[in-house]
KOLKOLVEX-61809 format. One line per field, with one value per atom (N, C-alpha, C): residue number from 1; residue in one letter; chain; atom name; x, y, z. Coordinates in steps of 0.2 Angstrom, whole numbers, plus 5000, padded with zeros to 4 digits. Layout:
pos = c(NUM, ...)
code = c(A, ...)
unit = c(A, ...)
site = c(CA, ...)
u = c(X, ...)
v = c(Y, ...)
w = c(Z, ...)
***
This chain:
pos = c(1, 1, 1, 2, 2, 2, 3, 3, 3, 4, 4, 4, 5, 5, 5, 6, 6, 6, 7, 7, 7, 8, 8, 8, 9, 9, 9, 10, 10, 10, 11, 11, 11, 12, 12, 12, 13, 13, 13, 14, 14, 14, 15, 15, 15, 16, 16, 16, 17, 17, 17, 18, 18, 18, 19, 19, 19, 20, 20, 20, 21, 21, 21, 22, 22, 22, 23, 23, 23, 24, 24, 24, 25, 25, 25, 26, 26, 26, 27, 27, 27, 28, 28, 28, 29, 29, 29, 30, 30, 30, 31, 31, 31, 32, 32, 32, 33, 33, 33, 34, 34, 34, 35, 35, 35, 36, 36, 36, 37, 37, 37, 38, 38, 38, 39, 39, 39, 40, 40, 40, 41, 41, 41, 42, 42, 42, 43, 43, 43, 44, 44, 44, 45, 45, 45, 46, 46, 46, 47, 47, 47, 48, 48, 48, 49, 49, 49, 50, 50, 50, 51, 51, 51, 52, 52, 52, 53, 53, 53, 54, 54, 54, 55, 55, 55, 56, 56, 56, 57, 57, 57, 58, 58, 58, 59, 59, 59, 60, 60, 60, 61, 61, 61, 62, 62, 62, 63, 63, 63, 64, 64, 64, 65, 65, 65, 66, 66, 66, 67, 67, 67, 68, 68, 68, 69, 69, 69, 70, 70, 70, 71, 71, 71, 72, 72, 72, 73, 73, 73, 74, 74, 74, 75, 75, 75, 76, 76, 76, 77, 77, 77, 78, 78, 78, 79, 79, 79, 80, 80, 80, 81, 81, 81, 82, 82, 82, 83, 83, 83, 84, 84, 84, 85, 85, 85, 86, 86, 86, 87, 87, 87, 88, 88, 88, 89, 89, 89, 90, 90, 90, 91, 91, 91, 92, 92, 92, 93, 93, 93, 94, 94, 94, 95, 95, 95, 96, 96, 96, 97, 97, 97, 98, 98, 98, 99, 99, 99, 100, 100, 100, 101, 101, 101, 102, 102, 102, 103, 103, 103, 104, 104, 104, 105, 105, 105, 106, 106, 106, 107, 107, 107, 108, 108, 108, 109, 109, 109, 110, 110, 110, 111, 111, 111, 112, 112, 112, 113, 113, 113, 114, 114, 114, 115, 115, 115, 116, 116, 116, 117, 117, 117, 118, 118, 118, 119, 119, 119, 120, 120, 120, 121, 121, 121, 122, 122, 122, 123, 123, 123, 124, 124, 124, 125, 125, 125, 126, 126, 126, 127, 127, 127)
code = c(X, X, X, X, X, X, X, X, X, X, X, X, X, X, X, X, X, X, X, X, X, X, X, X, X, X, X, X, X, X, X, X, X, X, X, X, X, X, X, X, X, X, X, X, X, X, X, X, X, X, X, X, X, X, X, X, X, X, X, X, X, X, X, X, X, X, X, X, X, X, X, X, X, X, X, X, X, X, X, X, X, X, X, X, X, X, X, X, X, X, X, X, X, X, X, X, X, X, X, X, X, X, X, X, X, X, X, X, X, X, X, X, X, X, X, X, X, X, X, X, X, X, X, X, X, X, X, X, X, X, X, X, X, X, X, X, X, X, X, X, X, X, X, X, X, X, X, X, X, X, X, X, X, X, X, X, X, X, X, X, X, X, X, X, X, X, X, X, X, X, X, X, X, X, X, X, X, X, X, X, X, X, X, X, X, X, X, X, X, X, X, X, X, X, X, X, X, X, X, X, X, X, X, X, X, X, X, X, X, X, X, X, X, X, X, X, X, X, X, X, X, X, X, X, X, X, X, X, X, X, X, X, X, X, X, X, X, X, X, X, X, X, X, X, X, X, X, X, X, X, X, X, X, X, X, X, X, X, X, X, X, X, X, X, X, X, X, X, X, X, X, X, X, X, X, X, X, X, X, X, X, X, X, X, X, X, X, X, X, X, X, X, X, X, X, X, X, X, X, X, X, X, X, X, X, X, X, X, X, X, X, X, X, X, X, X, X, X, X, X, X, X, X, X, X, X, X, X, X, X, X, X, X, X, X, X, X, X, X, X, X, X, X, X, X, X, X, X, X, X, X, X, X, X, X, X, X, X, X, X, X, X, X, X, X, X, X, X, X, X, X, X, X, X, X, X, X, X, X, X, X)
unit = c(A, A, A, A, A, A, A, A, A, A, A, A, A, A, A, A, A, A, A, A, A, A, A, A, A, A, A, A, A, A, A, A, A, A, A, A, A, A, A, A, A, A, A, A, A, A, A, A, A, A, A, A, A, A, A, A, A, A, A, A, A, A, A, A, A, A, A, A, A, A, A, A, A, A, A, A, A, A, A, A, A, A, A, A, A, A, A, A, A, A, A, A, A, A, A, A, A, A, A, A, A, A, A, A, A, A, A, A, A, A, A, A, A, A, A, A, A, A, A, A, A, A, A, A, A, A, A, A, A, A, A, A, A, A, A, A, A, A, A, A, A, A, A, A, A, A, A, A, A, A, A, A, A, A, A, A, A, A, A, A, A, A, A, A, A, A, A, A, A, A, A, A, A, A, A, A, A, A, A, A, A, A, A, A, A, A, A, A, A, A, A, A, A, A, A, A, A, A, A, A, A, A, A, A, A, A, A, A, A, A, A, A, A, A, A, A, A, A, A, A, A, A, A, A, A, A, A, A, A, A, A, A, A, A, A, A, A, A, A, A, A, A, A, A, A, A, A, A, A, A, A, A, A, A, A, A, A, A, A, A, A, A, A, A, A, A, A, A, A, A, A, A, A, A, A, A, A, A, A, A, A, A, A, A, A, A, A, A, A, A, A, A, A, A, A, A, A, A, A, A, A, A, A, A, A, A, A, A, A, A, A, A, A, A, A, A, A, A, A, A, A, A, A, A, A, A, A, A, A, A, A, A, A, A, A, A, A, A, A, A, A, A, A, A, A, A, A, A, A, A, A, A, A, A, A, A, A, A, A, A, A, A, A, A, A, A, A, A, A, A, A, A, A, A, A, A, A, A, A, A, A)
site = c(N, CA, C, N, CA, C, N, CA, C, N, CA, C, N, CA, C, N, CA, C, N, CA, C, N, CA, C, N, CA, C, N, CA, C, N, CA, C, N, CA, C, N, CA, C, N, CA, C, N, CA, C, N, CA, C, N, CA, C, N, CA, C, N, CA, C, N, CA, C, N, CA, C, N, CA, C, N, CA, C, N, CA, C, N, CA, C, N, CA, C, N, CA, C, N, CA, C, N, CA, C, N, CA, C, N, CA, C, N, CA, C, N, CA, C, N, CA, C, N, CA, C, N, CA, C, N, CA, C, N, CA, C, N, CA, C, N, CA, C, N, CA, C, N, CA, C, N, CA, C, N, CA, C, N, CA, C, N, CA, C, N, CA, C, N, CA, C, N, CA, C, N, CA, C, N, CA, C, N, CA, C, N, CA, C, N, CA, C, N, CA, C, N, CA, C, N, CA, C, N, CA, C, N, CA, C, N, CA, C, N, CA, C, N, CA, C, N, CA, C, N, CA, C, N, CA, C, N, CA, C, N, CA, C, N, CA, C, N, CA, C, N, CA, C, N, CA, C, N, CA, C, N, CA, C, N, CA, C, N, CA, C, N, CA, C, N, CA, C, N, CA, C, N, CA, C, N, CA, C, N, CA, C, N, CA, C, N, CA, C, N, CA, C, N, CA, C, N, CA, C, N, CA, C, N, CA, C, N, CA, C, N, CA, C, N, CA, C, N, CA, C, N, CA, C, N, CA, C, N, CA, C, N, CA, C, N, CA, C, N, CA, C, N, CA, C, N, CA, C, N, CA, C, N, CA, C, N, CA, C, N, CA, C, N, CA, C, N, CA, C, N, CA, C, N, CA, C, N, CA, C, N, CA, C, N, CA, C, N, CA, C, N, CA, C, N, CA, C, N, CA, C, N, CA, C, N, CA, C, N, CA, C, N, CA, C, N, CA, C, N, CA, C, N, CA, C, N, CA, C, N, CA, C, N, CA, C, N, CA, C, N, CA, C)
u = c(4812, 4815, 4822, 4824, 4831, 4833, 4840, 4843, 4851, 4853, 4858, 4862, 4868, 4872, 4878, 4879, 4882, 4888, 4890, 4893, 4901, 4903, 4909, 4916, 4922, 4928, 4932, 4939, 4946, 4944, 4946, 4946, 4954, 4955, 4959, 4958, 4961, 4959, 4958, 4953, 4949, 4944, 4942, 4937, 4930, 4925, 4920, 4914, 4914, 4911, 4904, 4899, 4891, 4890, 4887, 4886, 4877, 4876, 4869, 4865, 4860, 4857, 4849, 4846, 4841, 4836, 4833, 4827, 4823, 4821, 4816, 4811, 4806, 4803, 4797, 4796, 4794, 4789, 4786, 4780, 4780, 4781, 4782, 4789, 4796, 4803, 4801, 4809, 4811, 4810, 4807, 4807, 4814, 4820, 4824, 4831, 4834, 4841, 4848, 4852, 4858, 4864, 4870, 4876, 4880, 4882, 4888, 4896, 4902, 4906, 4912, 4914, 4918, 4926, 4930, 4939, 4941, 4945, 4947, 4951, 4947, 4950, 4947, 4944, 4937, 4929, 4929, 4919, 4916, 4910, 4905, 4905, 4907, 4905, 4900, 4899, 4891, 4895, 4891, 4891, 4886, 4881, 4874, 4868, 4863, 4856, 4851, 4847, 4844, 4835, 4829, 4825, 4818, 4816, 4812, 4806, 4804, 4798, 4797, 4803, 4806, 4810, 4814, 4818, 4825, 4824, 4830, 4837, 4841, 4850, 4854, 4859, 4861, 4869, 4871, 4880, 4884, 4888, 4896, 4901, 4904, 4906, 4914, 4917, 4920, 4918, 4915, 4910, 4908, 4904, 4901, 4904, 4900, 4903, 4906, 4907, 4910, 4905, 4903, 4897, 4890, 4884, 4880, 4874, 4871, 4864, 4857, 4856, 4849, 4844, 4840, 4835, 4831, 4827, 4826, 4817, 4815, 4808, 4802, 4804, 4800, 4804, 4811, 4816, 4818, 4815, 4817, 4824, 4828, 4834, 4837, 4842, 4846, 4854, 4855, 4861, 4866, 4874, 4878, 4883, 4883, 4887, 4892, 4900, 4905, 4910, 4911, 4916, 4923, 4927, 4935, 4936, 4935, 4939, 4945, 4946, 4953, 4954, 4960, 4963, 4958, 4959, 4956, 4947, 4946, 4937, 4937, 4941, 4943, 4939, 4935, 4931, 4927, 4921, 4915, 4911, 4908, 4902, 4894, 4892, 4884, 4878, 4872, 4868, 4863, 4858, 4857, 4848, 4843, 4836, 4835, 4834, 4833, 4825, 4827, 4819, 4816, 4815, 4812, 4809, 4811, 4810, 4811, 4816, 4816, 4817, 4816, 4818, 4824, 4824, 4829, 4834, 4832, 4836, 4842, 4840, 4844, 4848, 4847, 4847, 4850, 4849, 4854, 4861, 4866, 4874, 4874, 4869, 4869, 4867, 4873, 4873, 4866, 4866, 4861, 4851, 4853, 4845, 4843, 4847, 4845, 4845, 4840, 4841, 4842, 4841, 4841, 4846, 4854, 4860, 4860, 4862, 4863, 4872, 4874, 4879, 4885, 4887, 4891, 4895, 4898, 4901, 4909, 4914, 4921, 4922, 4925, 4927, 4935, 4942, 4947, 4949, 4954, 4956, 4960, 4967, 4974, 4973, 4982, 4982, 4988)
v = c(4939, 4933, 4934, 4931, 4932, 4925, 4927, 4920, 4917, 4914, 4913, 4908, 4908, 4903, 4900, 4892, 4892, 4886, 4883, 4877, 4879, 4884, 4885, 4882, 4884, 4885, 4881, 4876, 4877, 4868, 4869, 4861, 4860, 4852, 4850, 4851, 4851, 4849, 4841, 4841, 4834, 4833, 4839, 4836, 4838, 4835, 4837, 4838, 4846, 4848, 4851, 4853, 4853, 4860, 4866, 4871, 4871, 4875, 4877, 4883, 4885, 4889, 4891, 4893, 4892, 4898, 4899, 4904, 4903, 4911, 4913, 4918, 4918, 4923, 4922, 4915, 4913, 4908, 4906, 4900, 4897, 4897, 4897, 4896, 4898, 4899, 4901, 4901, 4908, 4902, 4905, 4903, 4898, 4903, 4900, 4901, 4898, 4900, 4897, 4902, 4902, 4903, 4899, 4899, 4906, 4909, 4913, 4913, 4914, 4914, 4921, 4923, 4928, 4928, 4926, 4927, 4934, 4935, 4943, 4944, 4950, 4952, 4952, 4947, 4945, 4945, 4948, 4948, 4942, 4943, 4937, 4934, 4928, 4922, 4917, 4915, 4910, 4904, 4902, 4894, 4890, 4889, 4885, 4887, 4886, 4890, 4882, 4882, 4878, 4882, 4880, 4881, 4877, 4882, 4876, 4874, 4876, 4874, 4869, 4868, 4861, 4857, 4859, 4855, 4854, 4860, 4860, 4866, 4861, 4864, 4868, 4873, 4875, 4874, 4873, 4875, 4878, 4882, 4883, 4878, 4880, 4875, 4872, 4878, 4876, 4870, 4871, 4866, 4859, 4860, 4852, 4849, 4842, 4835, 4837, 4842, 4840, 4843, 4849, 4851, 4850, 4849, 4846, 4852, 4854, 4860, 4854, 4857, 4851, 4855, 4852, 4857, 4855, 4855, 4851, 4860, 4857, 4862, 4861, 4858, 4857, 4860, 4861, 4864, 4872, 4874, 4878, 4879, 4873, 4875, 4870, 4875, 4874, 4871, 4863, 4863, 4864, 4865, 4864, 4859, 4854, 4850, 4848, 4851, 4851, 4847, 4843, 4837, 4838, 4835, 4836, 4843, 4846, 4853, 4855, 4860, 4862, 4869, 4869, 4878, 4885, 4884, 4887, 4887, 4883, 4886, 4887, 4891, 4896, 4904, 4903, 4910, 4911, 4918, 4917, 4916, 4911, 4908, 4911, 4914, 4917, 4914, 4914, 4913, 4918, 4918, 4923, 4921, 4925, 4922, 4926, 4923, 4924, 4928, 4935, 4938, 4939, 4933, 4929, 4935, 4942, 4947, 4941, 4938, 4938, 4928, 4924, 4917, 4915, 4911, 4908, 4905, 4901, 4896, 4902, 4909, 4911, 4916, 4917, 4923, 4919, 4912, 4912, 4914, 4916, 4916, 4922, 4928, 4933, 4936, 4939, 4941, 4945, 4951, 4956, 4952, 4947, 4945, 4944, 4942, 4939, 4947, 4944, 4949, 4943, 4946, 4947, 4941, 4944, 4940, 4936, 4932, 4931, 4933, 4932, 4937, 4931, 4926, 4924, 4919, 4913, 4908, 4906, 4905, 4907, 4901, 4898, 4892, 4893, 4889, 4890, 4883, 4883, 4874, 4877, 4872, 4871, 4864, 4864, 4859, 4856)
w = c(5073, 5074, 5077, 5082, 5084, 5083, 5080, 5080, 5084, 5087, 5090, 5088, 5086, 5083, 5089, 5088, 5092, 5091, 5094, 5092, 5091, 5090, 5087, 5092, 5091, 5096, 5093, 5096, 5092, 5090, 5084, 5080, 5078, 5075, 5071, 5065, 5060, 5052, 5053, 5050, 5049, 5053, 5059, 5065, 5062, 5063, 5061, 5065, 5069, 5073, 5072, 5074, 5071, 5074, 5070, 5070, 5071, 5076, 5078, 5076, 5075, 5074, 5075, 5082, 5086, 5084, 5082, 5081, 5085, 5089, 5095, 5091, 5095, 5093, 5086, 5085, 5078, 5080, 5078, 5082, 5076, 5069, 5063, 5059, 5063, 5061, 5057, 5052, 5042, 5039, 5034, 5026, 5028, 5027, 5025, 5028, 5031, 5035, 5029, 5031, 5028, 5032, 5031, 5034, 5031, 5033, 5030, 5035, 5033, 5039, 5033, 5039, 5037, 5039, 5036, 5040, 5040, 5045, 5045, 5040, 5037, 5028, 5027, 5026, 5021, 5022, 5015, 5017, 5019, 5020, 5022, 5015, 5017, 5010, 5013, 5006, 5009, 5011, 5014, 5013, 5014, 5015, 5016, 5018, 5012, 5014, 5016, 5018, 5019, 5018, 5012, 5015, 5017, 5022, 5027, 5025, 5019, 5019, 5015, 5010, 5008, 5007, 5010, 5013, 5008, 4999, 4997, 5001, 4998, 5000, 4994, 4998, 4993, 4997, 4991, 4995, 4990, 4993, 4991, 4989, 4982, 4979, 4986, 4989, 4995, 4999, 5003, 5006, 5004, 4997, 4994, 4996, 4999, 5000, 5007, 5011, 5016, 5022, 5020, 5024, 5023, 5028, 5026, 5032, 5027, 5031, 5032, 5040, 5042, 5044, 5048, 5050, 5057, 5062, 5064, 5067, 5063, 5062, 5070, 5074, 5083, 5085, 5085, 5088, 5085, 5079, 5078, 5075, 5076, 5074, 5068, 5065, 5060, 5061, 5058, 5059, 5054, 5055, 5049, 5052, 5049, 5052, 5048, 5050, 5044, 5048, 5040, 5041, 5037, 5039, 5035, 5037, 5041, 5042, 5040, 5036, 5033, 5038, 5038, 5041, 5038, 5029, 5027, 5029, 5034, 5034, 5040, 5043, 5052, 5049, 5053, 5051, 5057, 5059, 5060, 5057, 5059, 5057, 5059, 5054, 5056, 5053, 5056, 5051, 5052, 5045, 5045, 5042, 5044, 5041, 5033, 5027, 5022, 5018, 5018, 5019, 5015, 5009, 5003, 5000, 5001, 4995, 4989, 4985, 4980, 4981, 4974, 4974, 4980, 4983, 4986, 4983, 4979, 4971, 4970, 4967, 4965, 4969, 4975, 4979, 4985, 4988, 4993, 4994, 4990, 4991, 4990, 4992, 4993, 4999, 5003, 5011, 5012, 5007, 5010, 5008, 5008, 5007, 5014, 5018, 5025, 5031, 5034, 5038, 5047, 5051, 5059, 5059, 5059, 5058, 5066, 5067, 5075, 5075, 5082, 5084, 5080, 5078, 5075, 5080, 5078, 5083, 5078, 5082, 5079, 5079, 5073, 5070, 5069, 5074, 5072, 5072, 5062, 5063, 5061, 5067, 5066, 5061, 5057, 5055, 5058)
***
């Protein structure tokens, strides 16, 4: 599965832009996609796992209430559609397919579960 993220580029604090994540290669798409984003310094933190065969959510306590993970299964694609933007969520943004070795439940907010990362979409909010 190849994945492609997209949707990024320069916001306000408070715009609420929608992140995409399109998987090729799959007639079936992933178990389970997950957002992750990283700010320079910093490791990859989670932020949003979505999984698709039922349609539960996960979030980062960061995010709750403002970012919201969709899914759209004809399309293959996954959305993250984050609202009230703060400075502090300027990162790259990746997502990543979750490789159900293990529960989803307890395992999505950990990076190394996903594999075939797509190349990552920049997320910059001024305030």
């Amino acid at each position: 599965v190849q994945l492609q993220a997209s949707g990024g580029g320069s916001a306000q604090a408070g715009d609420s832009p929608r992140l995409s994540c399109a998987a090729y290669g799959s007639s079936s798409g992933p178990d389970a996609i997950g957002w992750f984003r990283q700010a320079p310094g910093n490791e990859r933190e989670r932020v949003s796992c979505i999984n698709n065969k039922n349609g539960r959510t996960y979030y980062a306590d960061s995010v709750k209430g403002r970012f919201t993970i969709s899914r759209d299964n004809a399309k293959n694609t996954v959305y993250l559609q984050m609202n009230s933007l703060k400075p502090e969520d300027t990162a790259v943004y990746y997502c990543g397919k979750h490789s159900g070795a293990t529960p989803i439940l307890s395992s999505w907010p950990d990076y190394r579960m996903y594999t075939d990362w797509g190349q990552g979409t920049l997320v910059t909010v001024s305030s």
